[in-house]
C-alpha atoms as one frame of an Amber mdcrd trajectory, in Angstrom:
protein
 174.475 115.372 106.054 171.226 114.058 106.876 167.768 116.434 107.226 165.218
 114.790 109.213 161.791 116.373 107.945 159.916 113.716 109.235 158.663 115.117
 112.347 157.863 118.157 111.082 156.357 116.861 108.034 154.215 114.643 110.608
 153.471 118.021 112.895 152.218 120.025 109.679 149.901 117.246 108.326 148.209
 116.678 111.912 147.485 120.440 112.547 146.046 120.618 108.877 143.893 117.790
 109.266 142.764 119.538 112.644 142.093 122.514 111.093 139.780 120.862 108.300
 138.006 119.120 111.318 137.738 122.166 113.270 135.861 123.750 109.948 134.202
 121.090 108.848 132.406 120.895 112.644 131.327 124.601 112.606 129.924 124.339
 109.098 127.935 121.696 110.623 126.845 123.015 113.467 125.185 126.338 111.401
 127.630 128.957 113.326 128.063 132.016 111.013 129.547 135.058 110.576 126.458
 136.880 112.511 127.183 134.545 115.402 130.945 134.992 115.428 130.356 138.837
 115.399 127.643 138.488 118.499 130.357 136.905 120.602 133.327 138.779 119.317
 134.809 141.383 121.930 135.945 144.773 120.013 136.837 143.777 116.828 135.750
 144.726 113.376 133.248 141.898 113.313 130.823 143.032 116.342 131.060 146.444
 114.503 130.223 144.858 111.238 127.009 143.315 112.600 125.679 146.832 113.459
 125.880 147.455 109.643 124.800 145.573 106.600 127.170 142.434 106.302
């Protein structure tokens, strides 16, 4: 019996090292929590910018 993890080993290591570029680009760019909640449709983030955050 063989398991072949490779691929999915390979899948899981590119979509984390996508993720840390995705963060690592909006912590440079200055985009917070204020603007996430400005652009945000309904959720509990545009309410949370009405109040103290």
């Amino acid at each position: 019996m063989s398991f072949r993890f490779s691929a999915n080993t390979s899948t899981t290591c590119l979509s984390v090292m996508g993720d840390v570029l995705a963060v690592l680009v909006v912590q440079m760019s200055g985009y917070g929590v204020n603007d996430y909640a400005l652009r945000h449709h309904s959720g509990y983030l545009s309410k949370a910018k009405d109040s103290d955050i």
